[in-house]
C-alpha positions in Angstrom: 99.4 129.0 100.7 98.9 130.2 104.1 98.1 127.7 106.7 96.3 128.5 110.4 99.7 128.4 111.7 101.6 131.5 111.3 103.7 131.6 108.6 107.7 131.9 109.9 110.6 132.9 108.5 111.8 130.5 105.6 115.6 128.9 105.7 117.6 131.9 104.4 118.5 131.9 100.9 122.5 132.8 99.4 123.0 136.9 100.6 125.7 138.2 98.7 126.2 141.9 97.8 128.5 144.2 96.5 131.8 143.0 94.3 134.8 141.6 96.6 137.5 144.6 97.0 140.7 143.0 95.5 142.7 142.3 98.7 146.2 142.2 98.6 148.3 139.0 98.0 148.2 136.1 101.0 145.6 138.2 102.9 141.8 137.1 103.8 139.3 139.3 103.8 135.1 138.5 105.4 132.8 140.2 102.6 129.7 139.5 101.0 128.9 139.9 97.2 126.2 139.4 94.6 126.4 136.2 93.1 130.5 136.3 93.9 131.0 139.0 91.8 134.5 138.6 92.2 134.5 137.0 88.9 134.2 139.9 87.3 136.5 141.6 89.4 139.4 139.0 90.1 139.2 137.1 87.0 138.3 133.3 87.5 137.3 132.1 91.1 137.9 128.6 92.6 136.0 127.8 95.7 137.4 125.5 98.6 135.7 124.9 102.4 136.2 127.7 105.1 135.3 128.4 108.5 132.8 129.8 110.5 129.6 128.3 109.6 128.2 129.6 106.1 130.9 131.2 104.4 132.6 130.3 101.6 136.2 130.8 100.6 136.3 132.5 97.4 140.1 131.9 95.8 140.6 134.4 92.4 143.3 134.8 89.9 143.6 138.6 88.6 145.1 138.8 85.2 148.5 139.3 86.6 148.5 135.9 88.3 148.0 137.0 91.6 146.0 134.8 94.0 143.6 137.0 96.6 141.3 135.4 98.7 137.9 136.2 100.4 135.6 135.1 102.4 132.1 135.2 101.1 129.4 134.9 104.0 126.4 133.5 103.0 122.8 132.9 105.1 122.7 132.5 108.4 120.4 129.5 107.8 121.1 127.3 105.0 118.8 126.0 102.6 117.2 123.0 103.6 116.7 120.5 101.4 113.6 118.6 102.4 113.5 115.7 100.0 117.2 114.9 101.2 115.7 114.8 104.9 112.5 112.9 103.9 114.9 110.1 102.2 117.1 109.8 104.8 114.5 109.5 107.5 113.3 106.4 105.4 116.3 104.9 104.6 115.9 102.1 107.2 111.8 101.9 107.1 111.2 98.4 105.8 108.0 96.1 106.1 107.1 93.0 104.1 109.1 92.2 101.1 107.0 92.9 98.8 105.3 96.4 100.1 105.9 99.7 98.4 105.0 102.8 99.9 105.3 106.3 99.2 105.2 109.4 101.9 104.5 113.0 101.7 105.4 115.3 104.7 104.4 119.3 104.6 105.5 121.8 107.5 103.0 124.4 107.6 105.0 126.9 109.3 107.7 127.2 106.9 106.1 126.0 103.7 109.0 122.9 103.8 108.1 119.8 101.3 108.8 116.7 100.1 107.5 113.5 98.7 109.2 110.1 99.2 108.0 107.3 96.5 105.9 107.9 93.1 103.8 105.1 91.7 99.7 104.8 91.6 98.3 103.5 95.2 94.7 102.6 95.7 93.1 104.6 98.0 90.8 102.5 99.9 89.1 104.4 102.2 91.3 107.7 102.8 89.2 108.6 99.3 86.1 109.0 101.7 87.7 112.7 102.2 87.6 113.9 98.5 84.4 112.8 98.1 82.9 114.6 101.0 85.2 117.3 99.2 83.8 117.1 95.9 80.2 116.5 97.6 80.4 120.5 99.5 81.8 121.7 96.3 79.3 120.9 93.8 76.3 122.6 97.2 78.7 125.5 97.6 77.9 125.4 93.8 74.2 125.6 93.6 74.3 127.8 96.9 73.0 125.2 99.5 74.0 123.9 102.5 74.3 120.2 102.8 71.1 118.2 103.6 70.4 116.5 106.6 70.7 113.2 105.2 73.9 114.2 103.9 75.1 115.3 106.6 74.4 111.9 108.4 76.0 110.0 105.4 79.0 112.2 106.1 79.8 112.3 109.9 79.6 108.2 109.6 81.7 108.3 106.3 84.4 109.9 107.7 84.3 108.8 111.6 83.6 105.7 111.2 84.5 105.2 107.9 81.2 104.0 106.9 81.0 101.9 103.4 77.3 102.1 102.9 77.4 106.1 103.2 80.3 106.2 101.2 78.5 104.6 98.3 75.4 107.2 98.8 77.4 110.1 98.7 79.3 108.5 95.9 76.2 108.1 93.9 75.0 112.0 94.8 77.9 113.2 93.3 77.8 111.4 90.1 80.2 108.8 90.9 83.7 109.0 89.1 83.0 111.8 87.0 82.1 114.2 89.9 85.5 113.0 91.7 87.3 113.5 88.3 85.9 117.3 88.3 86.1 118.2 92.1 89.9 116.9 91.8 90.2 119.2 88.5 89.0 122.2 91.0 91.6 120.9 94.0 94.4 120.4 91.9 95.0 117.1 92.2 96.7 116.3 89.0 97.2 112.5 89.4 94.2 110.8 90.7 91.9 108.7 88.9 88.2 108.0 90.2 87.5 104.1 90.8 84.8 103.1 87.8 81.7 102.3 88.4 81.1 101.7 92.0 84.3 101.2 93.0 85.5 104.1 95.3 87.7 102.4 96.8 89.8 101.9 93.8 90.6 105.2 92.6 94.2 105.6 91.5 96.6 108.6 93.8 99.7 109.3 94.9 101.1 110.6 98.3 101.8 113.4 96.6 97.9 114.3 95.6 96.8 113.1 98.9 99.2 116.1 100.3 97.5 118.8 98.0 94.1 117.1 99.0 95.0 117.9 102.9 96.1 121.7 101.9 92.7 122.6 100.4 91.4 120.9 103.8 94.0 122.5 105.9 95.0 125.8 104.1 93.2 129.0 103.8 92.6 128.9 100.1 91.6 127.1 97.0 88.0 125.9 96.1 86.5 124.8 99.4 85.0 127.8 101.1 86.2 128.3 104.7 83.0 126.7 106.1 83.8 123.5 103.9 87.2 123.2 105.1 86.4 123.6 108.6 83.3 120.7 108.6 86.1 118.4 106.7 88.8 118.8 109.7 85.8 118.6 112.2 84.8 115.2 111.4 88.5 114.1 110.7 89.4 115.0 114.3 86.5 113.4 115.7 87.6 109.6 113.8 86.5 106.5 116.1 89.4 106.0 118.7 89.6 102.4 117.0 90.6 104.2 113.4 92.9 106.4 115.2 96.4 104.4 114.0 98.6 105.7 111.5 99.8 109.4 111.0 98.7 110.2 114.7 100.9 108.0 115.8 103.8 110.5 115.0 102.0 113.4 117.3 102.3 114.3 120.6 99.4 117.0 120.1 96.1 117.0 119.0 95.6 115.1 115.3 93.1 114.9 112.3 92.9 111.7 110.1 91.5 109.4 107.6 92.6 105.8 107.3 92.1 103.1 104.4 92.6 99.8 104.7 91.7 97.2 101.9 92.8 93.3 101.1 92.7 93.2 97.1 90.6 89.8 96.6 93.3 89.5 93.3 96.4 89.3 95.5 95.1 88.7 98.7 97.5 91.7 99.8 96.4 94.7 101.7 96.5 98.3 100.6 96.7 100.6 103.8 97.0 104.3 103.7 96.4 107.2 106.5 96.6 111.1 105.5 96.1 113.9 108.3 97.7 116.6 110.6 99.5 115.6 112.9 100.8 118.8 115.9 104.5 117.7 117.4 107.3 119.1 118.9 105.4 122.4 118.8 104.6 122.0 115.2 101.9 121.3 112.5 102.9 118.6 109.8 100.1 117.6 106.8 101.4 113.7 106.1 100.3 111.4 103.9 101.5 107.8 103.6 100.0 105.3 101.1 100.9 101.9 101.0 100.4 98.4 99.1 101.8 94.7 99.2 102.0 93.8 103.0 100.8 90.6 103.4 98.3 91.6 106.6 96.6 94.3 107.8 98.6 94.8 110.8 102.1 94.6 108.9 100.7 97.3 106.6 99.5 99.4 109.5 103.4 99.0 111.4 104.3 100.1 107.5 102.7 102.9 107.5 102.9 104.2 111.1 107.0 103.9 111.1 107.0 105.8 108.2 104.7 108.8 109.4 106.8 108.7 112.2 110.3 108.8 110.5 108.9 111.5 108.2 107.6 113.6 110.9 110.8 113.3 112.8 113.0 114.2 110.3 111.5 117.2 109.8 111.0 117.9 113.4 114.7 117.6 113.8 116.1 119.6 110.8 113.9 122.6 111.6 115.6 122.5 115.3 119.0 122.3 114.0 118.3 125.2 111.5 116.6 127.5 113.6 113.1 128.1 111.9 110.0 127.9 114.4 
């Protein structure tokens, strides 16, 4: 998927080519080869750590015994693993005892993922996004623009994350089983619409909430490029009040949606935030769900110290590796 940022060069992958010329005994040569085809030249290979920087020494055993040894020079970048970044960052992120979260972290510029945490969160109000989502589908659909009144229900739904509008616009698009289809469309693969008239309690995961923000954000999928831009319009234009969370980890210019709910069962609060966030010269999507904290503001201190260890993390590995 291609993003409004540029796409950059990706960490390089393993570049090996050509079969390791057997070298003579107690000598090192600097070569590269197709998946260390010196196997099938030297006989079995045994690998042990080398110097410079990615290269690999490659120890073989020809048939007569002999031991020859090569260097094997791999990428200039290394693969990055994300998800080992992403855990790390987290490692020390704590809140109330009892509250789980989960976090999901996408660098457009080099396509770099990973999600922290699996589990069903309620969405509270960040939900107020894939219904305005599933609302412009179902008019790009029939070929109309939204109506005025529409259009009023959503610039309060989403900027000042408006309940009453919510529950109109919920309503127009047939409730739960017009989320369940637009989601079908978006690719959200584990999100379940709230029954009823309960919005607010429709079943996601970081990870959905990230593919939700790359049909908003991207340059493909089901929204039309008009949709996409009226979603990220109203999402950058979110009451100054609202504006905690994933901005919190920008030192740019930000788009968000914030939920916040105190389950009447448990009395604890559910308190998520999705957007993009621009910093260090860089575009991040982020999503953070949360549940358990036992007040709003401990949820919110959750969930802001984890957008801001995710967005680090990444901020940092992409430095040390090179990519821009």
């Amino acid at each position: 998927m291609a993003y409004e940022n540029p796409a950059a060069r990706r960490p390089g992958r393993t570049d090996v080519t050509g079969p390791v010329p057997r070298a003579p005994r107690g000598t090192v040569r600097t070569v590269t080869a197709t998946a260390l085809l010196a196997c099938a030249v030297l006989g079995t290979a045994t690998y042990g750590a080398a110097s410079p920087p990615h290269t690999a020494a490659v120890t073989a055993t020809g048939a007569g015994g002999a031991a020859n040894v090569a260097i094997v020079k791999v990428s200039e970048e290394p693969r990055m693993v994300w998800s080992e970044v992403l855990a790390t960052a987290l490692r020390d992120v704590s809140g109330d005892p009892r509250a789980r979260y989960s976090v999901a972290v996408l660098d457009t510029a080099t396509g770099g993922r990973a999600v922290h945490g699996d589990g069903l969160y309620d969405t509270a109000s960040i939900v107020k996004v894939d219904i305005l989502a599933a609302l412009l589908l179902q008019a790009q659909d029939a070929g109309r623009d939204l109506t005025a009144q529409e259009r009023a229900w959503a610039e309060v739904m989403i900027e000042d994350s408006d309940n009453a509008a919510a529950t109109a616009l919920w309503r127009a698009i047939g409730r739960g089983a017009g989320l369940d289809a637009a989601n079908h469309r978006l690719g959200l693969t584990s999100t379940t619409a709230g029954s009823g008239p309960l919005w607010g309690l429709t079943q996601t995961t970081a990870a959905d909430q990230l593919t939700l923000l790359q049909r908003v954000f991207g340059t493909d999928g089901a929204l039309d490029a008009a949709s996409r831009a009226y979603v990220r319009r109203l999402m950058g234009r979110v009451a100054a009040a609202q504006a905690w969370g994933v901005p919190t980890a920008a030192d740019g210019s930000y788009e968000v949606k914030n939920g916040w709910l105190r389950r009447s069962t448990t009395g604890l609060w559910d308190i998520n935030s999705i957007g993009r966030v621009r910093a260090g010269g860089r575009t991040y999507l982020v999503a953070v769900v949360s549940r358990g904290s036992t007040t709003q503001a401990a949820g919110i201190t959750l969930v802001e110290r984890a957008a801001r260890a995710a967005v680090g993390s990444f901020s940092r590995a992409a430095g040390r590796s090179g990519s821009s």
